[in-house]
N, C-alpha and C positions, 0 to 999 in steps of 0.2 A: 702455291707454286712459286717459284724461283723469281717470275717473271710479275706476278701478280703486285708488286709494290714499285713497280719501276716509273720513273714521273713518265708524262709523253714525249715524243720525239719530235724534233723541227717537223720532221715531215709533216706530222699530224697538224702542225698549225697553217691552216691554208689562207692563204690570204688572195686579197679581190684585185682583180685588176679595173680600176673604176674606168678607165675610160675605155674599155668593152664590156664593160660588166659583166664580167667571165670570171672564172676561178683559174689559177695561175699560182702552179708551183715550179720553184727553181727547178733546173733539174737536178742542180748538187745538192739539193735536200734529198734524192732521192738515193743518192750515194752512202758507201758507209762514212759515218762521223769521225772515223778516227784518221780516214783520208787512204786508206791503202788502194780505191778505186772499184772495188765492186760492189755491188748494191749491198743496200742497207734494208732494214726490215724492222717494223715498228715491234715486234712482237720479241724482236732482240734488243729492246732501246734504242734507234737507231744503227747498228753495228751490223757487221756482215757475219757467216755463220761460224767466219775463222776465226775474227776479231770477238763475238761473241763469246766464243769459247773460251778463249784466254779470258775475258775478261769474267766469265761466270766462275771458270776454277780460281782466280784468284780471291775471288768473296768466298768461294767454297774453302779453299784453303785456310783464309782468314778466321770463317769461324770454325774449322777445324781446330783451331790453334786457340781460337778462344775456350771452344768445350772441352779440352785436353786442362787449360788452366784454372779451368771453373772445377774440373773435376779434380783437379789436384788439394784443390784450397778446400772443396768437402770433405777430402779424404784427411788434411791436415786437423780441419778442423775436427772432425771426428777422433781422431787421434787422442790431441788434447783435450776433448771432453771427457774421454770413454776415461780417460789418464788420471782427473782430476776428481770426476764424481764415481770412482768405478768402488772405492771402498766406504762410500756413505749411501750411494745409491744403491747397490745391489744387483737385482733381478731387471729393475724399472730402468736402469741404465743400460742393463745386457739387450733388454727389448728394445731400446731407441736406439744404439749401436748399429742393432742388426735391421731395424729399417734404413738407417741411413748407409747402412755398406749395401743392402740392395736399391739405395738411390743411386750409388755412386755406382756399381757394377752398371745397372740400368746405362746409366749416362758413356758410361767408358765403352758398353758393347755399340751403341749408336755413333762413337766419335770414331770407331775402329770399322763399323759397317762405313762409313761413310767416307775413310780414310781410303779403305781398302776399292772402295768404289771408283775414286778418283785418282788411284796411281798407273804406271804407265802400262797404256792398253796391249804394247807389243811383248809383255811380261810373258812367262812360261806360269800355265796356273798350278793350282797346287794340287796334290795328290786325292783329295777331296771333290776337289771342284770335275778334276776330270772324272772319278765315278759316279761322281750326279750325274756329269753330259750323258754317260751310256746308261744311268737308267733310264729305264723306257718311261716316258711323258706319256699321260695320261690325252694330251691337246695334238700332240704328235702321230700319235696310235687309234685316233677316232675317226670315225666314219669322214673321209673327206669330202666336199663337196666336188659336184662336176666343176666346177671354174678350178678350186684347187688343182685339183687331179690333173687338169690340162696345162696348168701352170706348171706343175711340175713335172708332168713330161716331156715341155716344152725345154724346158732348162737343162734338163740331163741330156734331151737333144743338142743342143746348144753347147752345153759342157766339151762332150764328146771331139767336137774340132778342136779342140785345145790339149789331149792325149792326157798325157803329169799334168799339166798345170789348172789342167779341169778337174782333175779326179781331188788334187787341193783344194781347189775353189770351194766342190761341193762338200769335205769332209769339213771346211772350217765352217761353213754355211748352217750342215746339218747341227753341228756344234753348237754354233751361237742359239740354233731355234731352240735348242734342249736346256740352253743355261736359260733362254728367257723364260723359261717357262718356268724358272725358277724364281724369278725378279720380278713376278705382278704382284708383289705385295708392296716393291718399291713405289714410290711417286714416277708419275707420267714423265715428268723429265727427268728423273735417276734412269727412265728408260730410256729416253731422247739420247741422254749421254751415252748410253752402252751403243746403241744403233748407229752415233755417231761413228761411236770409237772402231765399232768393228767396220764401217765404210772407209774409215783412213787406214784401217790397219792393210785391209784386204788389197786395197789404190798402193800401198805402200810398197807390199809385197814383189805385187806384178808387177811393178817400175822397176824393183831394185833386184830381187832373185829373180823372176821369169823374164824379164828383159821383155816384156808386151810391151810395146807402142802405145805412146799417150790414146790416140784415138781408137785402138781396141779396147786399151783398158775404160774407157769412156762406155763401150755398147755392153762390156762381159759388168759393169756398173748398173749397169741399166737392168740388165737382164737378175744379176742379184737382188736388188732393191723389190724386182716388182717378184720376185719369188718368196722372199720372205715376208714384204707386207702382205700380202695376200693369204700368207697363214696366221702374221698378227694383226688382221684387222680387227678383227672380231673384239680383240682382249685391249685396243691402244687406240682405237677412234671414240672418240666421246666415252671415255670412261666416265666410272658412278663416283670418282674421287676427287674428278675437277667440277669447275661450274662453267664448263662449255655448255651443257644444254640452258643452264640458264641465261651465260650471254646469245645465244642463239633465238630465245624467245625475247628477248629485249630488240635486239634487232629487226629481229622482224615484228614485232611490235610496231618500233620506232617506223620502218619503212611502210607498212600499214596507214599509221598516222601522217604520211608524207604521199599519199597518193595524190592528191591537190596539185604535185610543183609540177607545171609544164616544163618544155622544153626552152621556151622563151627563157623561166626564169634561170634558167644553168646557163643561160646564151651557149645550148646546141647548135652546132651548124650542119642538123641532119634537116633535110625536108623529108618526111614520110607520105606525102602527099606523090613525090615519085614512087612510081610501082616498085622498079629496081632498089629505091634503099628502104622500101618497106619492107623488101622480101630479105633484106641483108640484116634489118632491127631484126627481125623475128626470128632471125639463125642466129645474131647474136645472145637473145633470151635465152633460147632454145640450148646454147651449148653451155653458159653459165649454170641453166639448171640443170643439167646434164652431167655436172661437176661434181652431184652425191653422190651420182650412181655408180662411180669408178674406186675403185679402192687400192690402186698404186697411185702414190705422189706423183710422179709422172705422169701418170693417165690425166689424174685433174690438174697439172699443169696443163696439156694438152687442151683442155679444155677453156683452159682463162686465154690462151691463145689464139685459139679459133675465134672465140668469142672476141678478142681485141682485133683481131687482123677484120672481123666483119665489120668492125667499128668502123678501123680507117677507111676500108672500101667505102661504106657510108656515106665517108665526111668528103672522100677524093670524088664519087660520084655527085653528089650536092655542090660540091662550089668548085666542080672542074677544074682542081689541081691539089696536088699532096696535101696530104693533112700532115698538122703539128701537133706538138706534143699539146698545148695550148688547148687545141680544136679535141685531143685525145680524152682527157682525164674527165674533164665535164661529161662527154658523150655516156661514157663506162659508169661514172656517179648515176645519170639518166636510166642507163641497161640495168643497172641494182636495181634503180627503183623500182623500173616497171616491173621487173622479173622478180624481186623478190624471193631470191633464191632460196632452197629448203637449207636449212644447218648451215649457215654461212660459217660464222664464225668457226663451229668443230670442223670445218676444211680446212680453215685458213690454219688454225692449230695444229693439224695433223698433217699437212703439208710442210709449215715451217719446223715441227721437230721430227719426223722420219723422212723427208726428203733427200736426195744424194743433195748435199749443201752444195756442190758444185757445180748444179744447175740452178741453184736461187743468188749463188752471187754473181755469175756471167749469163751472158747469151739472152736472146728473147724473151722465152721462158722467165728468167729474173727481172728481165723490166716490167714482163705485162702483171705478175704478180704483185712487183713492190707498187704499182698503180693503184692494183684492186684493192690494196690495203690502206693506201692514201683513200680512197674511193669509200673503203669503209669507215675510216675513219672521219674524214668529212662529212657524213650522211649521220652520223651519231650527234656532232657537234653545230650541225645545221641550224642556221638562228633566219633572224627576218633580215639582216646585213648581210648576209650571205646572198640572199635571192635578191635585195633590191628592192626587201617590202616595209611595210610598217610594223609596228610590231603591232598595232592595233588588229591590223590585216590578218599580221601572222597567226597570232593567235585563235580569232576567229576559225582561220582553215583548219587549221592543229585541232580544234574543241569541235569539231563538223558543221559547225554553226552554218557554214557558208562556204561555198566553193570558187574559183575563180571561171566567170563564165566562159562556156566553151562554144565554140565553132557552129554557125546555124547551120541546118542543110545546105541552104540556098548556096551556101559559100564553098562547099566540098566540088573538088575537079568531076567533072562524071565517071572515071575510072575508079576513083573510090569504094571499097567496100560495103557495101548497105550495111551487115552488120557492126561495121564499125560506125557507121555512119547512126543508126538506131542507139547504139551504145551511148554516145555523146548527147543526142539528144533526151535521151532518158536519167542519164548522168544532168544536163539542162535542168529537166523538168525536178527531177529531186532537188537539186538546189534552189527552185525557186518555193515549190512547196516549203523547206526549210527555213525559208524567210520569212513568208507566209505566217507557219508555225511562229515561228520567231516572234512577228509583228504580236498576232493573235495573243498568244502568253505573256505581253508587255501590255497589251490593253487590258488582260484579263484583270495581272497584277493590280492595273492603276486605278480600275474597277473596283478592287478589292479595298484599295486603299482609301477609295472616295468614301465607300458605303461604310468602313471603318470610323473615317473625320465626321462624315455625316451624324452617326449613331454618337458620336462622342460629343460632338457639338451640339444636339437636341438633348441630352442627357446636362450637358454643362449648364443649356438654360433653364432648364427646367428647376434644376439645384440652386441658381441662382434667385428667380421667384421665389423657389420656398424659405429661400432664406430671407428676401424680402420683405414677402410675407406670411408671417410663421401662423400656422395655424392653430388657433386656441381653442381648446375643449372647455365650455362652462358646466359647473354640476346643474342637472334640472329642475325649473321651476317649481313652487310647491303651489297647492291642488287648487283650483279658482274659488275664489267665493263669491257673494252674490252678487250684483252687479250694481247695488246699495249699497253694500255692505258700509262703508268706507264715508258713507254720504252723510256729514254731518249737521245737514239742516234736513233733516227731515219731518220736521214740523214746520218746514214751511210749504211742505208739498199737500195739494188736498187730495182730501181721504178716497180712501179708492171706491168703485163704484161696487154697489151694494146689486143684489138681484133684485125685483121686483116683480112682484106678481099681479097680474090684472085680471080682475072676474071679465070673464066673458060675455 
């Protein structure tokens, strides 16, 4: 994708306020960079959806203009080869010719698709293009669902107060859905763009031919947006061409592996020990996660808002007076964690490229989102300097070795939930068995290690002795003979004694 090489934005780099040991972002970080005053958005490099735009067609254009020169210089070059070897080479020449003129065509129909893509949206199209839009789509003509179905009798309701300039609204509407259904074989953001283009075109129109009032044309926006996302959800949330689902399992990966950080260590200034801001956490969770199940951009902004406004109630009920922006961003980091929203990231995507961009660079709506995305991104690049820990620490918690110890009973208000209260303690008791473990497998090792030196060290002496003393095999004796044998005074010995017989 377009966006997939873009270095990080200021935003994303957050930095610690050490003497509250808080997290603390500017708030003109959270602005667009180029300075024109409405939010910025990490997933545009910093830049807001308008300033984005210029500045993505200008790289579009750029290499528009480079693949137009690239394909000239193939086309040359082929020329004078085909020119030079075409009467020694033959046949073998005509064959390599005709791959490279269908390199070059290849190349020239992709600089013209692309060309054609990004010229001006308020164009008359061509004779072609409008009898694709009335053939009948296949995505168009299928079985619709009940939500569909009320969607768009909502809108043709809705239309109707408007006489002309609804019966326009809806022909260019039905229009656009017929040509997308022509464009899913482009990239997710050659779609972004068309969606764009027909949001400013349509804002354009009403301003300048129907003479609508900025703030009608504001709700008859609203009411487009969620008409047609709602028939392109299906085909442009988490397509199989990006790798949203894969940063989406990262992520929540990542916040999995960070279930350990207390609120201490964000320096929250939530007390959940009051009943009132534990019942406002839990609506906060509650609408974050509540953020997949909507499939208008609007709808889950709606929902990062609810969820931010229960924030600040939170922070205003806990330390009895307005919360700041300061006391905000931390809190929202905290709400990620616990909630661990499903498909984060394919929201955050599908929010910041089909969204009416004129709700993500003003108004609420655009601050509490460009947060949630400081918010995600802080949570990605989470170190042990961040919370105030060691990295020895850090580690540890990150590999499950160990957890940081929580809360006895004895210490919880009596109002407390028991099973919250049971959780913590069983969360307790895991960590200390994991210690336990821990210790156990470090004696076992040293065990192992001892009876290892041992065995090696009785084996060494033993080697030693026999090198010492080596033992010798002598061949065997030969056979004894008599026990005179050898005796060479035998004549000095007297005679042996003779038998004798005595008559009786």
């Amino acid at each position: 994708e377009a966006t997939s090489n873009l270095r990080p934005t200021a935003r994303e780099k957050m930095s610690l306020k050490s003497e509250r040991r808080g997290i603390h972002v500017d708030q003109s970080e959270l602005l667009c960079k180029k300075g024109c005053g409405y939010y910025g958005n990490p997933a545009w490099q910093g830049f807001c959806s308008k300033c984005w735009r210029e500045e993505y067609h200008k790289a579009r254009q750029k290499q528009i203009q480079e693949d137009w020169e690239l394909a000239e210089r193939l086309q040359r070059e082929e020329e004078e080869a085909f020119a030079s070897s075409q009467s020694s080479q033959g046949a073998q020449s005509l064959t390599f010719s005709k791959f490279e003129e269908k390199k070059t065509n290849e190349k020239t129909r992709k600089v013209t698709t692309v060309k054609k893509f990004f010229s001006a949206s308020s164009r008359v199209g061509s004779k072609k293009e409008i009898q694709e839009a009335k053939a009948p789509s296949p995505s168009i003509n299928r079985q619709t669902s009940i939500e569909t179905d009320r969607v768009s009798k909502e809108f043709i309701e809705f239309l109707k107060t408007f006489h002309k300039t609804g019966q326009e609204i809806y022909k260019q509407t039905k229009m656009f859905l017929e040509s997308m259904h022509y464009k899913r074989d482009l990239s997710i953001e050659e779609q972004s763009e068309c969606t764009q283009d027909f949001y400013q075109t349509v804002a354009e129109r009403m301003q300048t031919r129907g003479k609508v009032p900025p703030e009608r044309v504001e709700k008859i926006m609203d009411q487009i947006e969620k008409y047609i996302m709602t028939r392109l959800y299906k085909y442009v949330f988490c397509p199989e061409t990006t790798d949203d689902e894969k940063k989406d399992l990262a992520i929540q990966k990542r916040i999995r592996a960070l279930h350990w950080v207390t609120p201490q260590m964000l320096c929250v200034p939530v007390n959940e020990e009051i009943p009132e801001v534990s019942d406002m956490v839990v609506k906060a969770i509650t609408d974050i996660i509540e953020m997949d199940s909507k499939r208008v951009p609007r709808d889950k902004l709606a929902c990062i808002t609810k969820c931010s406004k229960h924030i600040f109630n939170a922070i205003k009920v806990t330390k009895n007076e307005p919360a700041s922006a300061d006391d905000f961003l931390p809190t929202l980091i905290y709400i990620v964690l616990k909630g661990n929203p499903p498909r984060l990231q394919s929201n955050i995507q599908y929010i910041t490229r089909f969204c009416n961009p004129s709700r993500l660079m003003t108004g609420e709506d655009g601050y509490y989102f460009t947060n949630l995305c400081c918010a995600v991104a802080f949570i990605e690049k989470l170190d042990a300097q961040s919370l105030n820990l060691s990295q020895e620490d850090f580690d540890r918690y990150m590999s499950g070795q160990t957890s940081p110890r929580k809360q006895e009973s004895e210490n919880w208000s009596p109002d407390a939930c028991l099973g919250v209260k049971q959780m913590y303690k069983n969360l307790d008791l895991l960590s200390q068995l994991n210690e336990r473990q821990e210790r156990i497998m470090n004696e076992a090792k040293k065990l192992e290690k001892d009876l290892i030196d041992w065995t090696d060290g009785i084996a060494k002496e033993v080697q030693d002795i026999v090198e010492k003393y080596p033992l010798e095999i002598k061949p065997p004796n030969q056979s004894l003979a008599a026990i005179d044998s050898e005796n060479v005074e035998n004549d000095k010995l007297p005679p042996p004694l003779q038998p004798q017989v005595y008559a009786g």
